[in-house]
C-alpha positions in Angstrom: 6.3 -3.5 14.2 9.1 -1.1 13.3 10.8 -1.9 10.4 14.8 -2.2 10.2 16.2 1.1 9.5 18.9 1.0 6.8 22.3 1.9 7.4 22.9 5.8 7.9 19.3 6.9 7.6 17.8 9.0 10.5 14.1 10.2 11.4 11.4 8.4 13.4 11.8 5.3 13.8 15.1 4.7 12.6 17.3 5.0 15.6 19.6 7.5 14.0 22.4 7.5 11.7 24.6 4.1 12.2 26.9 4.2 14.7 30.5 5.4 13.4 34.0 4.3 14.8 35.7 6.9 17.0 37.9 9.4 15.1 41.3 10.1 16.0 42.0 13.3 17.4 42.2 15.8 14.8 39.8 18.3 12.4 36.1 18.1 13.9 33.9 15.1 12.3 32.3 15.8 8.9 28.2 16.0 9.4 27.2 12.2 9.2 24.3 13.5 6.7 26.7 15.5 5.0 28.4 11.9 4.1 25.5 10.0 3.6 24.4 12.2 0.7 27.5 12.8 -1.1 27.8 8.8 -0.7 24.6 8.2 -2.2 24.8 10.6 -5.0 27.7 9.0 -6.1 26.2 5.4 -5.8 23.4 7.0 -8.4 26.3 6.8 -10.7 27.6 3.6 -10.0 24.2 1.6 -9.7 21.8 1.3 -12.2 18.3 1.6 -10.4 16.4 -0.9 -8.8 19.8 -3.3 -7.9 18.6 -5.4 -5.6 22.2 -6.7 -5.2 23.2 -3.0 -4.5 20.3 -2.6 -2.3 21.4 -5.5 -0.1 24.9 -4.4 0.0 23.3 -0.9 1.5 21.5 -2.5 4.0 24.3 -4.3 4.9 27.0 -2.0 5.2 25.4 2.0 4.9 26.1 4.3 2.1 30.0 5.7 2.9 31.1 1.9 3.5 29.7 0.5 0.4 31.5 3.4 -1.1 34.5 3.1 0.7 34.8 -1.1 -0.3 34.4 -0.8 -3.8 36.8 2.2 -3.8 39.8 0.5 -1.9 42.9 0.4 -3.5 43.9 -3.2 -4.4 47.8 -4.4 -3.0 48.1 -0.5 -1.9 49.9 -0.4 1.8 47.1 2.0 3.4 44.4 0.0 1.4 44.3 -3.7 1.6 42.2 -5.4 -0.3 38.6 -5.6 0.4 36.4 -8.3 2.8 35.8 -10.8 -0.1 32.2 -11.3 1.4 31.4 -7.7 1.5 29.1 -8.3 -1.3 27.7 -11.6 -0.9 25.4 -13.5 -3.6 27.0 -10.2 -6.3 29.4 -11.5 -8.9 32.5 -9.9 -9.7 31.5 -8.9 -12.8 29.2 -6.9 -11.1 31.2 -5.6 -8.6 34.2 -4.5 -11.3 31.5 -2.4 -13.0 30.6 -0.5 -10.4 34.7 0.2 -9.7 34.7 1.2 -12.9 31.7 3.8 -12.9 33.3 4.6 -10.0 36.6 6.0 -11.2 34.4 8.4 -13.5 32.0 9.7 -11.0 31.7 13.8 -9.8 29.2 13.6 -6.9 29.9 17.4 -6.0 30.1 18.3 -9.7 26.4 16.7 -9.5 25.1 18.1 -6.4 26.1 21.8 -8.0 24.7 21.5 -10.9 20.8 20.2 -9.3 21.3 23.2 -7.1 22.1 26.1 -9.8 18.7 24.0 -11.9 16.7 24.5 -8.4 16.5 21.2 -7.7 17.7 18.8 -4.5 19.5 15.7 -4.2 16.4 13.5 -1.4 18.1 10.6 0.3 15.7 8.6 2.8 15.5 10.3 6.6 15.3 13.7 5.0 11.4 15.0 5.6 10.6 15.5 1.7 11.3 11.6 1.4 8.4 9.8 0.5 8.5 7.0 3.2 6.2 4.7 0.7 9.0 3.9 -1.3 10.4 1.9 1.2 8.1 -0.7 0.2 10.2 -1.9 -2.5 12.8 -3.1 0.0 16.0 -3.7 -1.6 15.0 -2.2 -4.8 14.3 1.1 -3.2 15.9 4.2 -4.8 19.3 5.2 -3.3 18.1 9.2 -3.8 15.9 11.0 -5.8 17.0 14.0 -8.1 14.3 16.6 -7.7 13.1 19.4 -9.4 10.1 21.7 -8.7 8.6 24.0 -6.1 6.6 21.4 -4.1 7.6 19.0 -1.1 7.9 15.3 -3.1 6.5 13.6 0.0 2.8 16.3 0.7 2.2 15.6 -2.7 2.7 11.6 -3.4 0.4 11.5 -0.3 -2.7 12.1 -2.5 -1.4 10.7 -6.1 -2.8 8.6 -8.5 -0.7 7.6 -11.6 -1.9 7.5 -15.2 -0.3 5.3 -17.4 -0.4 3.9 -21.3 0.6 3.7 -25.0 3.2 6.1 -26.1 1.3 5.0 -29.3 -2.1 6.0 -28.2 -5.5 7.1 -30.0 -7.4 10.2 -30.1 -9.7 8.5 -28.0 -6.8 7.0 -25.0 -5.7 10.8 -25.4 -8.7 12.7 -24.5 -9.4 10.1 -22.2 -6.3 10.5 -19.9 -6.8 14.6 -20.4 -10.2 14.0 -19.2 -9.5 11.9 -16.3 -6.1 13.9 -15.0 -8.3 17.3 -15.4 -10.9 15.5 -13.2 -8.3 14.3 -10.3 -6.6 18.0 -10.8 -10.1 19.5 -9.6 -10.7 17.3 -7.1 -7.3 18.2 -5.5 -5.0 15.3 -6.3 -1.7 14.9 -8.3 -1.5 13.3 -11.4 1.6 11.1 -11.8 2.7 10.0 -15.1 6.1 9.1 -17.0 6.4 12.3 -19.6 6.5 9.8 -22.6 4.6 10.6 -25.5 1.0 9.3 -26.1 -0.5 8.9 -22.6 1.7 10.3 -20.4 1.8 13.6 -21.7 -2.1 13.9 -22.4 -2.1 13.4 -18.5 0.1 15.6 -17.7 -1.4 18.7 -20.3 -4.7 17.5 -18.8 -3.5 18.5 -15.2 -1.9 21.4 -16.2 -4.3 22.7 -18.4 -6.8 22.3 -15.6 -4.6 24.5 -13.2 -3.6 21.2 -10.8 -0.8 19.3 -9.9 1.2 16.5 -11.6 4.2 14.8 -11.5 7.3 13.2 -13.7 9.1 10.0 -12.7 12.2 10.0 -15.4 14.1 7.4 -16.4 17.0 9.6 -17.0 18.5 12.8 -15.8 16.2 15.2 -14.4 18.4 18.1 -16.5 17.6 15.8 -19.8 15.0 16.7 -21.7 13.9 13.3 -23.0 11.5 13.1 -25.2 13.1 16.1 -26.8 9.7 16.7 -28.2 8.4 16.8 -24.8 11.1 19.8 -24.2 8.5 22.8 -23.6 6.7 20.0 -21.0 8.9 19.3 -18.9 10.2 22.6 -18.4 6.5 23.6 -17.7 6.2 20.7 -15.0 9.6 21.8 -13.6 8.4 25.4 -12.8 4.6 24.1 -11.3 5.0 20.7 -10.6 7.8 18.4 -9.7 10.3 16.1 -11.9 12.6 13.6 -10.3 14.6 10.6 -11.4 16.8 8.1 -10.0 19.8 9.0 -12.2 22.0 11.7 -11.7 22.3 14.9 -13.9 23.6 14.2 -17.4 22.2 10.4 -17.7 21.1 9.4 -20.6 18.1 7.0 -20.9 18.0 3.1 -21.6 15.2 0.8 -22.7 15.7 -1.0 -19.1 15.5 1.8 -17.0 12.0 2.9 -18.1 11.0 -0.7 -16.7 13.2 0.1 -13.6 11.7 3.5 -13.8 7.9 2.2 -14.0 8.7 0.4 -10.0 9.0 4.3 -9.0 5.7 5.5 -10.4 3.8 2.3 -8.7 5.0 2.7 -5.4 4.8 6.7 -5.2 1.6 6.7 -5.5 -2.0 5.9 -4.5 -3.0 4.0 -7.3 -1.8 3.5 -11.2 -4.7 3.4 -14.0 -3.6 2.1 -17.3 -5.4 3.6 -20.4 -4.7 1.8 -23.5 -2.2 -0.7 -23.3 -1.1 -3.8 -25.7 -0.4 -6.8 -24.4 3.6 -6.3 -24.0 3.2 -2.8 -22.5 5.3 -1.2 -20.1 2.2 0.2 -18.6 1.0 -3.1 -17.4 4.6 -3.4 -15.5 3.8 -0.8 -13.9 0.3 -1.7 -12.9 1.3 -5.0 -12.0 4.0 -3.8 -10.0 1.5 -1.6 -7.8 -0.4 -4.4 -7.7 2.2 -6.8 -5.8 2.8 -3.5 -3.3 -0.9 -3.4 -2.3 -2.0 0.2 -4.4 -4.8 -0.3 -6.2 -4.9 -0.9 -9.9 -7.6 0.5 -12.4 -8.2 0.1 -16.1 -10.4 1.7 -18.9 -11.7 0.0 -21.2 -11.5 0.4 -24.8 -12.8 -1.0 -28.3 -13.0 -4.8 -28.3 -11.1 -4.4 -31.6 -8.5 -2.0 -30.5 -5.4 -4.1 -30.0 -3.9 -1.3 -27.9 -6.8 -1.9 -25.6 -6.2 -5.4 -25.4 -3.6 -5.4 -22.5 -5.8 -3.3 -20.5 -8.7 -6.1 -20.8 -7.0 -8.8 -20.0 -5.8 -7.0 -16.7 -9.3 -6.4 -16.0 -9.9 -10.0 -16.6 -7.8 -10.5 -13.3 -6.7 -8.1 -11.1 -7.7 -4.6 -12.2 -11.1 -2.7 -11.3 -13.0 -1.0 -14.4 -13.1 3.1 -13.8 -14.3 5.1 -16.6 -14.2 8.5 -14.7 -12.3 10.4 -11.9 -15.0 10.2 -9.1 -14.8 6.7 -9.9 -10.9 6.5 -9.4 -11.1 8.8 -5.9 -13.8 5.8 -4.5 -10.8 3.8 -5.0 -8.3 5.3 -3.8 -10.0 8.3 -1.9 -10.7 8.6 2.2 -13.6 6.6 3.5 -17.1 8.0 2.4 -15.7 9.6 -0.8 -18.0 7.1 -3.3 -18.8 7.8 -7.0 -22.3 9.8 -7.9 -25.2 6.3 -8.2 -25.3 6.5 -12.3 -28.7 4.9 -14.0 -30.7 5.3 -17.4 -33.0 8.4 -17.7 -36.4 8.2 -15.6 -39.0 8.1 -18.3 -42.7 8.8 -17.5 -44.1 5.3 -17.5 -40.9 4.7 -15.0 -43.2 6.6 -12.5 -46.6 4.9 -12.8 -48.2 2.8 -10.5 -47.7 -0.7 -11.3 -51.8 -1.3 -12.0 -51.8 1.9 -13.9 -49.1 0.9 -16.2 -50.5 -2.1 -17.2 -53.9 -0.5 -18.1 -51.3 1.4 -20.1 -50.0 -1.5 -21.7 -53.3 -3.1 -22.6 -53.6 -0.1 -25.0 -52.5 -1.7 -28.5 -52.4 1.5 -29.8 -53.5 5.0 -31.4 -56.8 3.0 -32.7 -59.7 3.5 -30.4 -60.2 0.6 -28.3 -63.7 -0.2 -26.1 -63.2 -0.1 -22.4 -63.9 -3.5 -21.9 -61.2 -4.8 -24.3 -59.0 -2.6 -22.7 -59.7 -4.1 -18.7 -59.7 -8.1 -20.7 -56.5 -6.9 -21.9 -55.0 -5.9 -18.5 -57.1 -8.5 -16.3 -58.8 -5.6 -14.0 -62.6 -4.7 -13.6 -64.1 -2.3 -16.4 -64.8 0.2 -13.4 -61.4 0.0 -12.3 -59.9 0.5 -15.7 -61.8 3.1 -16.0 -60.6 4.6 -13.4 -57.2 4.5 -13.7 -58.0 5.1 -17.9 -59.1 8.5 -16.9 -55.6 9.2 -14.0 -53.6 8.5 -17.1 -55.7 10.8 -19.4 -54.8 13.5 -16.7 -51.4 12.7 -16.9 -51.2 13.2 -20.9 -51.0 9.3 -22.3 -54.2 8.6 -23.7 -57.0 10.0 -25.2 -60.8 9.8 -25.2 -62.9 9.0 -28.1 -66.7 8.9 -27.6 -67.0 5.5 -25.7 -63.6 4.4 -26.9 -59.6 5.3 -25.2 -56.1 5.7 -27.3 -53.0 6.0 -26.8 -52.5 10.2 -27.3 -50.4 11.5 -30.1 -48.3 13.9 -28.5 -45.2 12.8 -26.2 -45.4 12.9 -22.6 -42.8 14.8 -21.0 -41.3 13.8 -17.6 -41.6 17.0 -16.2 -45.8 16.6 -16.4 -45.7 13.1 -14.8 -46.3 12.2 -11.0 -46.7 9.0 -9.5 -49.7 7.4 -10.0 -51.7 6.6 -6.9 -53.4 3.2 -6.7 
């Protein structure tokens, strides 16, 4: 079934931009698109992310007419008052701060400056907007600030995200390296947050491995936050692709990296956590993708690590255990792509016959032992332990000595074993 297309958005499916009253005879119409983006990068600056209130109001009345309501002039002759149910269910504390951000916001002043960074302002029914984010509904991102050379939507197509401690180990930190440089070879995007700790050991690991990855900010994609992760983020800008919710300048808040964490679930394929404590913004994240049907993986870690301890107990319920990247592409890979069968070395006495290896057994050891001990000891005939006495002598385990067999002294290397016949 075809889901309802919000207000204003055009491209399949959506029936084309909503329908606008006739305009008076005059200068020609502005381009609907034209409005719908300058409308909804100035909602970026009104809204924090993820309103659901906001997102409802949307829906409900498009971009330019939300805009247009919260902008009206109260008791002015040419702008009465709003529809007091234009914003059903939102409380006018709510609404007034959004009238207030309003009175300070600069859309074009916005839009200019992602252009002279490189960058675009992606509003849903453009081609580079990543249709899987619709899947958060009413908490869907009004636009996405983006920066970097590649189309947003080709790559979140084949994305996982890797996610964890901004506190992290050595051993959470060459882990993430590890797995991102794996994905990176295999052709897939690494998706991460650009925190310290895990984040940015994913994204060095993709980078370093000459592959793709990816920054979900939870502040202005012009903002180098952490500042320490400065030289990063510049590098990801030039070969891979930042974006954010919030227009240029924002500053970051401790709610809008949860808010953020929704992005970096629904983008992508699938979110593995690597190190996370129990109260870990990480396991938002994966428990997020989780309720929008992406599958969610975990490493595990020392039982003793408590920074490992979030990430057990979401294996303990709805997380699958991956400890490399062929294991996370079986996941979340096309049909057929399954992880290399893993097993224990072959040893020599792996390839025995079964009645050979228990003449084998019956050896106690490097003393010489009389044949007929030796076939009471395995429960065979003395002429067919002798038999398969001498097929193991050929293969290098035992020894003769006069009438007497031992184990051999030397070690038997798989490479002179074959399978024993019977």
């Amino acid at each position: 079934m075809t889901p309802t297309p919000y207000p204003g958005e055009t491209g399949p499916g959506t029936g084309g931009p909503r329908p606008r009253a006739p305009h008076p005879p005059g200068p020609p119409a502005t381009d609907p698109r034209a409005e719908e983006r300058l409308a909804r990068a100035t909602l970026t600056h009104l809204v924090e992310p993820g309103d659901e209130h906001a997102g409802r109001a949307l829906h409900r009345h498009g971009a330019t007419r939300f805009l247009d309501l919260l902008t009206l002039t109260r008791g002015h002759a040419d702008h009465p008052d709003p529809d007091p149910v234009a914003f059903p269910g939102t409380s006018p504390a709510r609404i007034a701060t959004w009238r207030r951000r309003a009175a300070t916001a600069r859309p074009h002043h916005d839009l200019d400056r992602i252009t002279r960074l490189g960058g675009r302002f992606l509003i849903p029914g453009d081609t580079e907007w990543p249709t899987q984010l619709d899947d958060l509904h009413d908490a869907r991102p009004l636009g996405l600030w983006v920066r970097g050379p590649a189309d947003l939507r080709a790559w979140a197509l084949r994305s996982v995200a890797l996610v964890g401690a901004r506190t992290c180990t050595p051993y959470g930190a060459h882990t993430a390296a590890t797995l991102a440089a794996g994905l990176a070879e295999h052709g897939w995007v690494v998706v991460s947050g650009a925190a310290f700790g895990i984040d940015g050991a994913a994204h060095r690991g993709a980078l370093g491995n000459g592959g793709a990855t990816l920054a979900v900010l939870a502040c202005g994609i012009d903002i180098p936050y952490p500042r320490g992760h400065a030289g990063l983020l510049q590098r990801i800008a030039e070969q891979g692709i930042l974006l954010g919710e919030l227009p240029p300048g924002a500053h970051p808040t401790r709610s809008r990296f949860i808010l953020r964490n929704r992005v970096i679930a629904a983008l992508t394929r699938g979110t593995v956590v690597i190190e996370a404590q129990y109260r870990s913004g990480s396991l938002v994240t994966a428990r997020a993708a989780a309720r929008l049907g992406r599958h969610t993986m975990g490493v595990p870690g020392p039982i003793t690590s408590g920074l490992s301890a979030g990430v057990h107990e979401l294996l303990r319920h709805d997380a699958t255990l991956v400890t490399d990247a062929a294991e996370i592409i079986e996941l979340v890979g096309d049909i057929g792509q399954l992880a290399p069968h893993r097993q224990g070395p072959v040893l020599p006495r792996d390839l025995l016959a079964p009645d050979t290896a228990r003449v084998l057994e019956a050896l106690p050891g490097q003393h010489p032992t009389p044949l007929t001990d030796i076939a009471t000891r395995a429960g065979t005939h003395p002429d067919h332990t002798l038999a398969k006495l001498y097929e193991l002598h050929s293969l290098g385990f035992v020894e003769r000595h006069h009438d007497d067999w031992r184990l051999t002294n030397s070690p038997t290397e798989p490479s002179n074993v074959r399978h024993g016949g019977t």
